[in-house]
N, C-alpha and C positions, 0 to 999 in steps of 0.2 A: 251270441257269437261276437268275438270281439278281432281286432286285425290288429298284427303281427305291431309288437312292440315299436310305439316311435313313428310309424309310418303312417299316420295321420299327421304330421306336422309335413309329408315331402306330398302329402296326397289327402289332401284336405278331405274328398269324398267320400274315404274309408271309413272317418270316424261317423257321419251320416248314415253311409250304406249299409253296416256293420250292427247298427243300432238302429234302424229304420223301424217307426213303430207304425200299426194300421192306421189313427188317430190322426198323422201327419199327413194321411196322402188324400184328404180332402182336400187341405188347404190348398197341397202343393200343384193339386189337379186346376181349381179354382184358379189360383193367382200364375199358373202358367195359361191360360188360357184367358184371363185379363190381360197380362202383358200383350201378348201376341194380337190381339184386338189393337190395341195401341201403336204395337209395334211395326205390322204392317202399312199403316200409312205415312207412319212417322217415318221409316227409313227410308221409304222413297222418295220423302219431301227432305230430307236432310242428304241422302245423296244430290239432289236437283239441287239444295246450296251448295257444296262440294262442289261442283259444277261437272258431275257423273251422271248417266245415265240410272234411272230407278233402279232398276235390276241389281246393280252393284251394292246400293243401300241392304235390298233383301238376301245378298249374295254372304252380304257384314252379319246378318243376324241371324244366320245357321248354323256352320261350326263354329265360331268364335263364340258364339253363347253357348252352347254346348262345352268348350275347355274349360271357359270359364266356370260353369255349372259344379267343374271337375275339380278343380285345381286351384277357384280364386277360396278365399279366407272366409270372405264372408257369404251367408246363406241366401241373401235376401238382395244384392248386386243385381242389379238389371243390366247387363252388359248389351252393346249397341253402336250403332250409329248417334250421336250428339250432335246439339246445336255448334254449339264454341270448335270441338274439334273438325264438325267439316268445315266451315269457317276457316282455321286454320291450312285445312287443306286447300280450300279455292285461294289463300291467300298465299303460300306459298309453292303451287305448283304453275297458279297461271301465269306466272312471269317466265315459266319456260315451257308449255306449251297452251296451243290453243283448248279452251276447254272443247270439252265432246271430241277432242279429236283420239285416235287409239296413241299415240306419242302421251296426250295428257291421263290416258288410265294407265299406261303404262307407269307413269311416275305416280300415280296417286299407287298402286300396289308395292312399289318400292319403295315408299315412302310408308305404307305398311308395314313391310320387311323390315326398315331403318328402327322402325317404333318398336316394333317386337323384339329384335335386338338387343337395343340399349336396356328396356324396361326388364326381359328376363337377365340383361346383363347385373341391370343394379342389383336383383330381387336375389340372384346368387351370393352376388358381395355384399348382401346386405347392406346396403347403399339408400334403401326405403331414407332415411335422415333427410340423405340431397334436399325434399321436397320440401323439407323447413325452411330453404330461403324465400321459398314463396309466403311473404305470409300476408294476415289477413289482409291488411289494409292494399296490396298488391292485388290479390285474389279476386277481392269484392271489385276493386276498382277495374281493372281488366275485364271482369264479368259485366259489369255496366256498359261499361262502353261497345265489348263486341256485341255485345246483346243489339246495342243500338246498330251498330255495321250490318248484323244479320239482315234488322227487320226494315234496312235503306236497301239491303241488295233483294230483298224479296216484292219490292214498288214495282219493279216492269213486270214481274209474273202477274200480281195483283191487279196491274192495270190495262196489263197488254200489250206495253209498248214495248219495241225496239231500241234500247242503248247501249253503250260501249260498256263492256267490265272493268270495274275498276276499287281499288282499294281503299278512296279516299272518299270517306262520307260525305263531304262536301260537292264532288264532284259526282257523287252520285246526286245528290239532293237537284245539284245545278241539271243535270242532263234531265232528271224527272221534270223540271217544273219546266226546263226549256221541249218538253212534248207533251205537253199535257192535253194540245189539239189534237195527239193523237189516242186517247184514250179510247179504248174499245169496251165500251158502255157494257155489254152485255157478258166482258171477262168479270168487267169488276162488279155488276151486280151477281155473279155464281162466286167471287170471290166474298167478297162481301156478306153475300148468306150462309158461306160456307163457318165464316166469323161466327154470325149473329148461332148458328146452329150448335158450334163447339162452345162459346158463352154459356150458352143455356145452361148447358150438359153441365158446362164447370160451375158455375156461379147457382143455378136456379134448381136444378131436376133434382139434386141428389135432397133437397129440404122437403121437396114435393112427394119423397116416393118412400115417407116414414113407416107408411103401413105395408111396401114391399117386405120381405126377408132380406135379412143382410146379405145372404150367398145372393142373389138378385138387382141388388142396389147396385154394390160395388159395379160389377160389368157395364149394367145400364147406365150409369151415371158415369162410366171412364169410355164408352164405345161415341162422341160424338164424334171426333175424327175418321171412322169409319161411314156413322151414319153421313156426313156428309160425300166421303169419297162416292156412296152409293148414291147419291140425291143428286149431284152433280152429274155424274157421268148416266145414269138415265135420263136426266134433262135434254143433254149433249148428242145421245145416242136419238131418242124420240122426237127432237125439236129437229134435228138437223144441225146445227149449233156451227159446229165444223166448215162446211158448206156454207153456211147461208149466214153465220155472223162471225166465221173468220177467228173461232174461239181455239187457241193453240192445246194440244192436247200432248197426252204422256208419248201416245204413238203405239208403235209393234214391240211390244217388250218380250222376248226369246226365252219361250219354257222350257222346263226341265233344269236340273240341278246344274249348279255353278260349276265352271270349268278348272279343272287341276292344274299350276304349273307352275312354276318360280320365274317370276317378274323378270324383265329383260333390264338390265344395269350397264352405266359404265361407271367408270371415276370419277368425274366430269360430273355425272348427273349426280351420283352419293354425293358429292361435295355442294354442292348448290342444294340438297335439298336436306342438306346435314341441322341448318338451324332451327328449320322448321319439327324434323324429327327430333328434336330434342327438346323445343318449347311442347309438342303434342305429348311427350314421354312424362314430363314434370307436370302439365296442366292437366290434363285426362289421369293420371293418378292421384295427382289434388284433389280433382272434386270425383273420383269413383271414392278415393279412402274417408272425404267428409262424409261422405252420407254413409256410405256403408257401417262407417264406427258409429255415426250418430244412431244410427235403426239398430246395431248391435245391443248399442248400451240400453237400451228400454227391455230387449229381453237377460240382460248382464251377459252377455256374450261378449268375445273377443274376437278383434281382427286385428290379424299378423301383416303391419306392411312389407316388409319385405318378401312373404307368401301372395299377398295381394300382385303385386311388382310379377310375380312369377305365372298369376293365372294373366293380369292382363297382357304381361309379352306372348303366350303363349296363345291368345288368343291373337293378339294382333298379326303374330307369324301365318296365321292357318286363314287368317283374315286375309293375306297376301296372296299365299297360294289358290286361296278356293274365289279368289275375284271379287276381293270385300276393297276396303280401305278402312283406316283406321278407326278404332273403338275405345269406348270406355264405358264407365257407368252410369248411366243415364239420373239424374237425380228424381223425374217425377215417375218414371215408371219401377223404381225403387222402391219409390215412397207408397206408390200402388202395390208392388208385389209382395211388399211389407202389412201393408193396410186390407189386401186380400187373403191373407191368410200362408204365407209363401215358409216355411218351415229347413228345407232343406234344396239344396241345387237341384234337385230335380224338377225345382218348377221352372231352370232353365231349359232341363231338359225338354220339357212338355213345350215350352214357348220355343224352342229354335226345330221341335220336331215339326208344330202346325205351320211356322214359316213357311217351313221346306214342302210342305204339304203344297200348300200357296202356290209357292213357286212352281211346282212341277202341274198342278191340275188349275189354275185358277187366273194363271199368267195372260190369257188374252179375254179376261173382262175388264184389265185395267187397259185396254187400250186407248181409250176414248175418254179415260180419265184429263180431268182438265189443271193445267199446270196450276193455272189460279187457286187450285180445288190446296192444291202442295204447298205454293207461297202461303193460303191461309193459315194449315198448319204448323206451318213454323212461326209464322206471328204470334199465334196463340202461345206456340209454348216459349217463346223467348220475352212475351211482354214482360212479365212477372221479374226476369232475370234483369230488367233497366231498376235500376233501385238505388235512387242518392241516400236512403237512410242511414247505410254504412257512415258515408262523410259526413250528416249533420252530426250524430253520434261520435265524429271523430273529433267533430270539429270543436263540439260543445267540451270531450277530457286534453284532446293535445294537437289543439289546432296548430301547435307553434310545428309539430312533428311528423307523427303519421297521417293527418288530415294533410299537409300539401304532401308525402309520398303520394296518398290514392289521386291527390289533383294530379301531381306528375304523371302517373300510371296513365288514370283515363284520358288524358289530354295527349301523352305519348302515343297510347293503341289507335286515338282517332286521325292523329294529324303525322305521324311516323311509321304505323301501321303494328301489326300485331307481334312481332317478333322485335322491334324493335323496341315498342312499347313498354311489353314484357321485362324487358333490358334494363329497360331507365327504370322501372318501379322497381326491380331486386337492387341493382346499382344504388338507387336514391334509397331505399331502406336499408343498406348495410352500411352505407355511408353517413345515417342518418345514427345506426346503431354504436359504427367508430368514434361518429363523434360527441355523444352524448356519453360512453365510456370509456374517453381520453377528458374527459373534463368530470370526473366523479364527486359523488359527494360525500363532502370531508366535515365532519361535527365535532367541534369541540365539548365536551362530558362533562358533566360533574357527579357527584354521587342525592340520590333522592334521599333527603331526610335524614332516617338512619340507618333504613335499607342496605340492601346489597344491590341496590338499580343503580346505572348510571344512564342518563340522558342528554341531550340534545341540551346546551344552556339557552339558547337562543327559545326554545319550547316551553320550559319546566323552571320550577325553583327549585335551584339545586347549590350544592357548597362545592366548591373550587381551593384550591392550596396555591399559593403566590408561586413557590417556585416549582411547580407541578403543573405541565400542560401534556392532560389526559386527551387522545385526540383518535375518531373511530370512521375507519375508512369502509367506507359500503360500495366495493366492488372490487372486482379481482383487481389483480396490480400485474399489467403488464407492459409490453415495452411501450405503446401511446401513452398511457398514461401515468408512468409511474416519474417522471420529469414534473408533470404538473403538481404530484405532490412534493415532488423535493424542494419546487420552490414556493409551495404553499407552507411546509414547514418552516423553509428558512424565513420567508417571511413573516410568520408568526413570531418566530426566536429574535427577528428583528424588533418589533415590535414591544417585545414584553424581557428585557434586560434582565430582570431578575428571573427568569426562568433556567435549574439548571438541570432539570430531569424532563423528559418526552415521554409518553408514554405511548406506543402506535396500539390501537386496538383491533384487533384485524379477526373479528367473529363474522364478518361478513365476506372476507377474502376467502375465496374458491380456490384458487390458483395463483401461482408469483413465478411468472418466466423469469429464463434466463438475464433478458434486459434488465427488470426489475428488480431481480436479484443484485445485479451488479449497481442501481441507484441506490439501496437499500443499504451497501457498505461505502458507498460515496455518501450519502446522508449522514452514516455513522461518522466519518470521516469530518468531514464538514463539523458535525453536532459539539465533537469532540477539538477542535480548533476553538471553536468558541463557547467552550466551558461547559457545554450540556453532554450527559449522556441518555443515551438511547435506550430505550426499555419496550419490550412485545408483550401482548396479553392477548388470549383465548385464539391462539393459531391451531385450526385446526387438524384433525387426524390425519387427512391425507399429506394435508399442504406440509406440517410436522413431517412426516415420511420421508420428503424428497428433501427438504430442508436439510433431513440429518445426512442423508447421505452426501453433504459437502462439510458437514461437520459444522453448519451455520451457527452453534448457541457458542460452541469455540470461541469462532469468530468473533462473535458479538461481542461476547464477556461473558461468561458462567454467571446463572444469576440474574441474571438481564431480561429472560423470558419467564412468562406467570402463566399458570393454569388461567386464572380469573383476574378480571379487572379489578375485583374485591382486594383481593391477595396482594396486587400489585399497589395498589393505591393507600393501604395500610403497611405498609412498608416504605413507598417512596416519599409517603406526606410525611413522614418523621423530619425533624428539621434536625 
């Protein structure tokens, strides 16, 4: 059975559903019930950095993974509560309310609404592009660094103490080391073991458990975050812990399914929370469309971002309504529902059904759960995410360039904070890209041997013609830069007197705006004052298109433009 022409591309699950074979709902049964092991401790500890109540974390990963299942591109998307983006959210809503307070979930759910918005806004305009100004060296760099913010604002969970929130890693660092008499020994050995227990699981058990089955492994070896939430809060529960050593705990978290309604809003508050809705809209689609292409491509599958863009607005909307806060792809429960066997969105299905499961029968065994138990989890999973390799790697092909972008970036998110940060690393890489493409590189040519090659003279032994300067420009010409060649030419014609032919070779020109169009017949202009004429070789098919439609060879002179540098160069060498 196959669905109605075309409507797999507006309804991604069709083409899945439509063709579902028995063979796939192994996997898909497996790796949605890996997730969901995962996922229940994870989103309670990534709402607690959010600076939300648990409940909201598990509120995020029932119908939002569920549309997603539905509607996003790719199979294998682990949609969720994230490290980076609840970060994002304690960073820009706690300047305008107090966390824990209902004013601050109110904005965190509008802030929801904002994300889901914009993201199904781009995903209809096909707008998915936008997210190309973020690029790598931006990405990796911001990822380093909040990574590090995360794992300074998860020290007072970890250790028990009391201190003010704040954005600035420094002055978290400061307020840490200025309490560190107050350290409640017995948070941070539950926190601490709760480490040493998820280590294991990651690092150790999965090499130990080669004679399990693999349907076996995998779980075992991705369940240590559970087994500690369980270790923990039997400790807590049978020691007395609460009582008797003062160990802070999750609390009364309220069963039964998340509450339906549309976020309370003014203008006022959209506008103050518009920057952060837009750094979570570009950044949570960044890293859901990296992984999810990269897991695609191992099975030659494709993901559609601007269909991506449409399942995660639509999750992020339902996310708002149903009492979540923002979502995206999670990258290692991805790489798990991938690695488990995960075939089609139903193992979202399966992963946001046992959530909900969770939440409606299972809600007051976490009450005694310990906060430390939560800080540890997110340590674990944002250590891996601190990572300078990016910058030695940059530093070692183009430290003059992209290596200070990522110093900017990182140095930005720590000491200017995450949206500002953000700013400077897209600003510093376009500004880094203007200017390296207003100062292009311009090769004077000659011909190889006896070839039809022309190269670089400064590279190659090659033959040259006295009053022949063959000259090949490698990058588009527009209006920054097309000045700098005018007077890179006239400077050469200054130079070399006997010169009365040019030849521009333009196999590498993409495009020639309007600007540069009009320096192009100021060049000619100029060339021709002082006894040279102007000649073009191998302008290509499109750039040819728009050219003719001003009637450019006209202009020029008839004659003036060559298929090939060959053609042209065998004609103009004639003395």
């Amino acid at each position: 059975m196959s669905p109605p022409l075309g409507l797999h591309r507006y309804l991604p699950f069709t083409d899945w559903l439509f063709h579902y074979s028995k063979p796939n709902l192994a996997g898909d049964v497996l790796a949605g019930i890996i997730v969901a092991i995962m996922l229940v401790p994870q989103s309670m500890a990534y709402a607690l950095l959010a600076g939300l109540p648990p409940q909201v974390g598990l509120y995020a990963s029932i119908a939002p993974v569920m549309i997603y299942g539905l509607l996003g591109s790719s199979r294998v998307l682990a949609v969720g509560p994230v490290a980076m983006v609840s970060l994002l959210v304690a960073s820009g809503v706690s300047g305008l309310a107090e966390p824990g307070s209902p004013q601050y979930l109110q904005s965190a759910l509008l802030l929801a609404l904002m994300v889901g918005g914009i993201q199904l806004g781009m995903g209809i305009l096909r707008l998915g592009l936008l997210a190309n100004f973020l690029s790598h060296s931006v990405l990796t760099a911001f990822t380093a660094a909040a990574a590090l913010i995360i794992a300074a604002s998860q020290l007072r969970h970890l250790l028990g103490i009391s201190i003010p929130n704040s954005d600035s890693i420094l002055a978290v660092l400061w307020q840490v080391g200025s309490h560190l008499d107050q350290v409640n020994l017995v948070t941070l050995g539950l926190g601490l073991g709760s480490i040493l227990v998820m280590v294991y699981f990651k690092t150790k058990l999965g090499s130990q458990l080669q004679r399990v089955p693999q349907n076996w492994r995998i779980p075992i070896s991705k369940s240590g975050p559970l087994l500690a939430v369980i270790l923990t809060t039997v400790t807590v529960v049978l020691l007395g812990l609460v009582d008797r050593a003062d160990v802070r705990v999750v609390g009364e978290i309220p069963s039964g399914l998340p509450p339906i309604g549309i976020p309370e809003w003014d203008l006022s508050l959209v506008q103050a929370l518009l920057p952060t809705a837009l750094a979570i809209s570009l950044v949570g689609f960044m890293e859901s469309f990296a992984v999810g292409q990269s897991l695609a491509s191992r099975r030659r599958q494709a993901v559609d971002p601007d269909q991506d863009l449409i399942g995660l607005g639509a999750a992020n909307l339902l996310a708002s309504v149903t009492g979540g806060y923002p979502v995206t792809g999670g990258i290692s429960r991805s790489v798990v529902n991938f690695a488990a066997g995960a075939n089609t969105g139903l193992a979202s299905l399966i992963t946001a059904s046992l959530v909900g499961l969770t939440v409606v029968f299972l809600m007051p065994l976490f009450s005694f759960l310990p906060q430390t138990t939560l800080a540890a989890i997110v340590l674990v999973a944002v250590v891996s995410l601190i990572d300078i390799r990016p910058l030695l790697e940059l530093w070692r092909y183009d430290r003059g360039g992209e290596a200070r972008v990522w110093i900017l970036t990182f140095l930005g998110v720590l000491v200017a904070g995450i949206e500002i940060g953000i700013l400077i690393g897209v600003l510093s890489s376009l500004g880094l890209h203007l200017w390296r493409s207003s100062r292009p590189h311009v090769a004077i040519v000659g011909r190889v041997g006896d070839s039809e090659h022309f190269r670089n003279v400064l590279r190659h032994e090659v033959t040259t013609h006295p009053h022949l300067l063959s000259i090949r420009v490698d990058e588009s010409l527009y209006f920054a830069n097309a000045r700098y060649l005018e007077n890179y030419v006239m400077g050469l014609v200054a130079q070399q007197p006997d010169i009365t032919q040019l030849l521009l070779i333009c196999s590498a020109v993409n495009q020639i705006d309007a600007s540069a169009l009009e320096t192009l017949f100021s060049l000619k202009e100029k060339l021709t004052y002082a006894g040279v004429q102007l000649h073009f070789a191998e302008i290509k098919g499109p750039v040819m298109d728009h050219l003719n439609q001003i009637h450019f060879v006209e202009k020029i002179a008839p004659g003036s433009v060559f298929l090939s540098t060959h053609d042209a160069v065998e004609q103009l060498a004639k003395p």
